[in-house]
C-alpha positions as CSV (number, residue, x, y, z in Angstrom):
1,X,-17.0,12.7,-4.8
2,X,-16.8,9.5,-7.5
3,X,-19.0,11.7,-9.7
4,X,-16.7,14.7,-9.8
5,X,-13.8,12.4,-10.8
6,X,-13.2,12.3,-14.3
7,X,-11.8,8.8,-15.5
8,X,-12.3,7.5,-11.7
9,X,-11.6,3.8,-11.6
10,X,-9.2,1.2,-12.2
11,X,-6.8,2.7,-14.2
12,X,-5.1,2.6,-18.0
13,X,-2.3,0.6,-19.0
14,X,-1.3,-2.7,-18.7
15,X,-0.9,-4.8,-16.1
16,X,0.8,-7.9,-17.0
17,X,2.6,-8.1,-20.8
18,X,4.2,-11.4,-22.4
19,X,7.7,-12.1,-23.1
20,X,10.1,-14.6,-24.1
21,X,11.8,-16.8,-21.9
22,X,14.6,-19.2,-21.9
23,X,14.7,-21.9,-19.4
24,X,17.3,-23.4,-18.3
25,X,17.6,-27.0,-16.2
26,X,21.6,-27.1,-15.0
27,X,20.9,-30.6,-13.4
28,X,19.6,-31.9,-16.9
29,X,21.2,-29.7,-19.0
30,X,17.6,-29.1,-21.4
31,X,16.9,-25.6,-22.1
32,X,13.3,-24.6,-23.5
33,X,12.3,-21.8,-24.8
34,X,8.5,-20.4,-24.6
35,X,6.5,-16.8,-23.8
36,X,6.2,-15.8,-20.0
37,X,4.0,-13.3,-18.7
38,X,5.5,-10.7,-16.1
39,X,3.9,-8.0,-14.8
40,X,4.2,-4.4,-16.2
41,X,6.8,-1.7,-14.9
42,X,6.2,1.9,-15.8
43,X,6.8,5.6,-13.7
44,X,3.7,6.9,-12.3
45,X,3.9,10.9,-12.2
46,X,2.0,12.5,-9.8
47,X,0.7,16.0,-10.6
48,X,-1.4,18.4,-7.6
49,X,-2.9,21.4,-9.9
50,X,-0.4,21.0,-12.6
51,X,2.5,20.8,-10.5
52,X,5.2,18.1,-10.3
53,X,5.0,16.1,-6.7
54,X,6.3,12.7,-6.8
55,X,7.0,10.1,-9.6
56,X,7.5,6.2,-8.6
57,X,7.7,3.4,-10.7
58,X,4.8,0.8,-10.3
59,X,2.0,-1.1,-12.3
60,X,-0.7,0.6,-14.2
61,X,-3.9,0.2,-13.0
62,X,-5.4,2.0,-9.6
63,X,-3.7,4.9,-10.4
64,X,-6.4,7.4,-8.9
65,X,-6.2,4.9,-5.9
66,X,-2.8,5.5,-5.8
67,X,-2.8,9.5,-6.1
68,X,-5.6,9.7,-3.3
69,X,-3.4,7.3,-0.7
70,X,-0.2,8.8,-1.4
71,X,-1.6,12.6,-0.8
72,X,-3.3,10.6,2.8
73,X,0.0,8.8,3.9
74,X,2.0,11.9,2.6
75,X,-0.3,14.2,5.2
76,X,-0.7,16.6,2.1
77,X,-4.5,16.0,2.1
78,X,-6.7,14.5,5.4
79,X,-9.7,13.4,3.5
80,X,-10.2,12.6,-0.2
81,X,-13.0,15.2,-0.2
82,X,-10.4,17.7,-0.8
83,X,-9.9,16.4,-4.1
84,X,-12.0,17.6,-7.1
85,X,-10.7,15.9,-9.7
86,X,-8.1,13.6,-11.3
87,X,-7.3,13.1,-14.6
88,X,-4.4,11.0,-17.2
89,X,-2.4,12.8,-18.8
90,X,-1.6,11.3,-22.2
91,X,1.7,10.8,-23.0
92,X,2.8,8.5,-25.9
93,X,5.9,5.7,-26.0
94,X,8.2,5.5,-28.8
95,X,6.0,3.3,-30.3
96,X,3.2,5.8,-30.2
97,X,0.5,4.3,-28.0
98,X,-0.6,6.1,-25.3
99,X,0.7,5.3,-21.6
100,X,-1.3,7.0,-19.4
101,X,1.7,7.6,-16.5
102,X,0.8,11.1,-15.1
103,X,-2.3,11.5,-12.9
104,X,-3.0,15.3,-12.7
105,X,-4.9,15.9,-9.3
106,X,-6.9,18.6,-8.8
107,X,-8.1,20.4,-5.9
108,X,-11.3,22.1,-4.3
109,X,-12.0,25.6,-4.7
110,X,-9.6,27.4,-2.3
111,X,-8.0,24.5,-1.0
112,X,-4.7,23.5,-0.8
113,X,-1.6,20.6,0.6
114,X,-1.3,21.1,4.1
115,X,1.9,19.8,4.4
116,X,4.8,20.3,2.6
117,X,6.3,17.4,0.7
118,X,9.0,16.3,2.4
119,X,11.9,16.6,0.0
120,X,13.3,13.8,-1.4
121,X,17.2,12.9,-2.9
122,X,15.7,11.3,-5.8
123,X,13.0,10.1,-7.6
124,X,11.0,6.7,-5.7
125,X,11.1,3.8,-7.0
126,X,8.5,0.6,-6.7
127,X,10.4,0.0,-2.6
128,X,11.1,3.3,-1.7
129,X,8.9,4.7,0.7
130,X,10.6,7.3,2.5
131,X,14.2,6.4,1.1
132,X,15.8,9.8,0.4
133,X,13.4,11.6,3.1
134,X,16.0,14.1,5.3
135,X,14.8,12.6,8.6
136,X,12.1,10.4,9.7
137,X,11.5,12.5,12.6
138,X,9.5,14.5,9.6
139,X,7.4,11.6,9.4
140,X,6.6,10.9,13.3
141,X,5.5,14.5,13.5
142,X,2.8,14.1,10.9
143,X,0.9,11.8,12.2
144,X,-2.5,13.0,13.3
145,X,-4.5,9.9,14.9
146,X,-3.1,7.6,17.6
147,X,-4.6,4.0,17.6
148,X,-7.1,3.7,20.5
149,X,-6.2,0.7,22.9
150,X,-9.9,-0.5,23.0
151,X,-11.2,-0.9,19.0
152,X,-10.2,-3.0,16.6
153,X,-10.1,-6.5,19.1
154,X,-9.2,-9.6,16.9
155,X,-9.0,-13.0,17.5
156,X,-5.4,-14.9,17.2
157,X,-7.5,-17.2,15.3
158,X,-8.3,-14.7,12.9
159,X,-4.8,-13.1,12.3
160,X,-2.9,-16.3,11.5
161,X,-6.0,-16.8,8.7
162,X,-5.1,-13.2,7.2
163,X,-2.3,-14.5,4.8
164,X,-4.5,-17.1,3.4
165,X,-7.4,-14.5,2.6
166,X,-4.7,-11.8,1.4
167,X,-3.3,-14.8,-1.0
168,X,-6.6,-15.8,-2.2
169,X,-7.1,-12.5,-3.6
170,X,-4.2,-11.7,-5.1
171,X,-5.1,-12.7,-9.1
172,X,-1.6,-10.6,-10.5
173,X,0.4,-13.0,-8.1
174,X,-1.0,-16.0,-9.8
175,X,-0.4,-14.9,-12.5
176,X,3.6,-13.2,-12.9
177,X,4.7,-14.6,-9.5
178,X,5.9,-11.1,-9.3
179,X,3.3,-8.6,-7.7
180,X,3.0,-7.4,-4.2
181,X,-0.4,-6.9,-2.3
182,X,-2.2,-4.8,0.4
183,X,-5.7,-5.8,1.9
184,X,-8.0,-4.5,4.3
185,X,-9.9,-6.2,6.0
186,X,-12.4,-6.2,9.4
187,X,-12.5,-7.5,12.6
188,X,-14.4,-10.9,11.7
189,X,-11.1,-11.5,9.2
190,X,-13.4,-10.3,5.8
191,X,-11.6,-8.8,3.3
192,X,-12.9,-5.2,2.4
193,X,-10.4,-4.2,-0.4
194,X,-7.0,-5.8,-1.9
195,X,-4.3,-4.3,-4.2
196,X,-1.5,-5.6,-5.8
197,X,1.7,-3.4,-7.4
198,X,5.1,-3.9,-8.5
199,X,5.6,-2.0,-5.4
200,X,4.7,-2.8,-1.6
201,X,4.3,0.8,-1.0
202,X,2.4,1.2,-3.8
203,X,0.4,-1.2,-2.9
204,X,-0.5,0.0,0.6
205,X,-1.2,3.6,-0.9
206,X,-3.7,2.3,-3.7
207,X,-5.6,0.1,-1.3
208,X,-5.9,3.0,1.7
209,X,-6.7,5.6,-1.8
210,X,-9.6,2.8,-2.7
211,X,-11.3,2.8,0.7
212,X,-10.7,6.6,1.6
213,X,-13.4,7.3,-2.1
214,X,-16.0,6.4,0.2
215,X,-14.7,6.4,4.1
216,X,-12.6,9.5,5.5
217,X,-9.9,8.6,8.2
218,X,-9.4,7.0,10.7
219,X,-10.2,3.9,9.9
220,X,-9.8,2.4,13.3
221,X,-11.6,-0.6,12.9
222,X,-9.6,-2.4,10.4
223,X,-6.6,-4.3,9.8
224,X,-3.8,-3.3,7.3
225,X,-2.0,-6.9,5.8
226,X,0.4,-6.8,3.5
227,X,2.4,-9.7,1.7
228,X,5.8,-8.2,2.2
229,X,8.0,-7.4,5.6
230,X,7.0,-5.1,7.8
231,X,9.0,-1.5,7.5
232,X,8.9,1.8,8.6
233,X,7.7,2.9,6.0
234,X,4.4,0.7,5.9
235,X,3.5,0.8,9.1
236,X,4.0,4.7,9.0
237,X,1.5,4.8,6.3
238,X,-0.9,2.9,8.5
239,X,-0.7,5.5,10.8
240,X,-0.9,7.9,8.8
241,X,-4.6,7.2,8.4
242,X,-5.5,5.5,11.8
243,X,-5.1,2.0,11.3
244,X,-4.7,0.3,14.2
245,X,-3.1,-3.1,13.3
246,X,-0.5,-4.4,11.0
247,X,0.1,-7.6,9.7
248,X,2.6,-8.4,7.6
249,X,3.9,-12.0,6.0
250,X,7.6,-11.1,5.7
251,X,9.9,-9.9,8.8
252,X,9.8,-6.5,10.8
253,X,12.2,-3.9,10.9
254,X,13.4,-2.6,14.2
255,X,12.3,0.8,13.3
256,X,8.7,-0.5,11.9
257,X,8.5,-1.9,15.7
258,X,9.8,1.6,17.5
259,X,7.1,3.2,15.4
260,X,4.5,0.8,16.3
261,X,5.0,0.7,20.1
262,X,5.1,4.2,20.0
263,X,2.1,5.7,17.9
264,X,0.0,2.2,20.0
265,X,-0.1,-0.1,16.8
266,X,-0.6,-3.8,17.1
267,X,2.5,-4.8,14.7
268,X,1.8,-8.8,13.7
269,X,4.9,-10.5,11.2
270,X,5.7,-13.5,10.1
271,X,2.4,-15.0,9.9
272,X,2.6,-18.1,8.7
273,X,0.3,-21.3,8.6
274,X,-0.6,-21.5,12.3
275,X,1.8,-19.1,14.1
276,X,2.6,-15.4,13.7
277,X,4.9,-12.7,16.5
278,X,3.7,-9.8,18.0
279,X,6.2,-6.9,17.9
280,X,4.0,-4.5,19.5
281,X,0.8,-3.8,22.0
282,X,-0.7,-7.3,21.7
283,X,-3.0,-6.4,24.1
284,X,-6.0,-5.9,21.0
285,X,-5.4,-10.5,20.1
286,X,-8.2,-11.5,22.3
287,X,-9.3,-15.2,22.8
288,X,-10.1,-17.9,25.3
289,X,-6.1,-17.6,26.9
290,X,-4.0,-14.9,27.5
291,X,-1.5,-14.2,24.4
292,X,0.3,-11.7,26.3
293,X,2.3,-14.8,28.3
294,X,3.8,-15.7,25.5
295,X,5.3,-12.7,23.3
């Protein structure tokens, strides 16, 4: 498939840009002035055989990633196979340069979405997720794998180091303060792929896009963790594509934990240093003591 991809890779555009800053100190009353670098804002359009699907606003770079996870989460493709090709469309700013913000996706001979996209009240932005959908009983009904109760064991051990390797890797962070990121990673706690975006969502679409070039779904032996709260949203895109653990840094919503008990997702948040909640089937954290007695 990588082959028949034309442009297939990391993306154009910028991902960080510098800017100047004004700091001020209240307490001492010194203000300093010097460049900062923040990380780069821009609408992605997303295009399936010429035709308009979904436009959000995230960071350049990925973008293919992103098309390919979006259609997978969305339920509009099942397998990145179905994809021919993808390609930029040019556009230009008002300065003139190019900014490479539509990804035109096209399909395989005779194929076609196989779902509708669910309609929407206005364009995404970098959080939306399903914001605007008309019901999320659209999105429960699209799911097409349900997490088996006996893969993907881990080891509490393991899950309270996932932050730490999800922070390691995120370079944008360290460098803007300001990016989101998304990693997968095995059983054994190794880190597989990592994304970072303006968006969370965004994030969670470009790194489930970057493993589904060269795995189809489900990927039922790996762990989703993501360096935001745990919503609907995310852990909806999770099992979208058969992942059958989620752990997040931030808090859960109580819908993200309806969702999770009910499609049998391990749901993990606030994992911190040594400690982390379970929100949902806890049965898969295995070690020397039972970690059910204490949920």
């Amino acid at each position: 498939m990588g082959q028949a991809l034309h442009g297939y890779g990391a993306g154009m555009g910028r991902v960080t840009t510098r800017v100047p800053r004004l700091r001020v100190d209240v307490g001492s009353g010194v203000e300093s002035s010097r460049p900062d670098t923040v990380l780069v804002e821009e609408p992605l359009e997303v295009r399936v055989e010429g035709e308009a699907l979904a436009t959000t606003m995230r960071t350049p770079g990925d973008d293919f990633d992103y098309a390919i996870g979006h259609l997978l989460t969305e339920g509009l493709i099942h397998s990145a196979h179905e994809v021919a090709a993808m390609m930029h469309c040019t556009d230009v700013d008002a300065s003139g340069v190019a900014t490479f913000n539509v990804v035109d996706v096209t399909l395989r001979p005779g194929g076609h979405l196989r779902a509708r996209p669910r309609a929407r009240t206005e364009t995404m932005t970098s959080a939306c997720g399903v914001c605007g959908s008309q019901s999320v009983d659209d999105v429960r009904s699209a799911l097409r794998y349900a997490a088996e109760p006996g893969r993907a064991r881990i080891s509490p051990a393991v899950v309270a180091g996932l932050p730490d390797t999800l922070r390691s890797a995120q370079k944008i962070f360290e460098r803007t303060g300001g990016a989101h990121a998304a990693a997968l990673v095995d059983t054994a706690g190794d880190l597989r792929v990592v994304r970072e975006d303006v968006g969370r969502h965004n994030a969670v679409d470009k790194v489930i896009g970057a493993l589904a070039r060269d795995t189809d779904p489900p990927f039922g032996d790996l762990v989703l963790v993501v360096s935001a709260r745990a919503s609907f949203e995310l852990v909806q895109k999770a099992a979208m594509v058969g992942l059958p653990a989620l752990v997040a840094v931030g808090a859960p919503s109580s819908l993200a934990i309806s969702l999770a008990q009910k499609v049998g997702m391990t749901l993990v948040a606030f994992a911190r240093g040594t400690t982390f909640s379970v929100y949902a089937h806890p049965e898969r954290l295995v070690a020397g003591q039972d970690v059910t007695q204490n949920i």
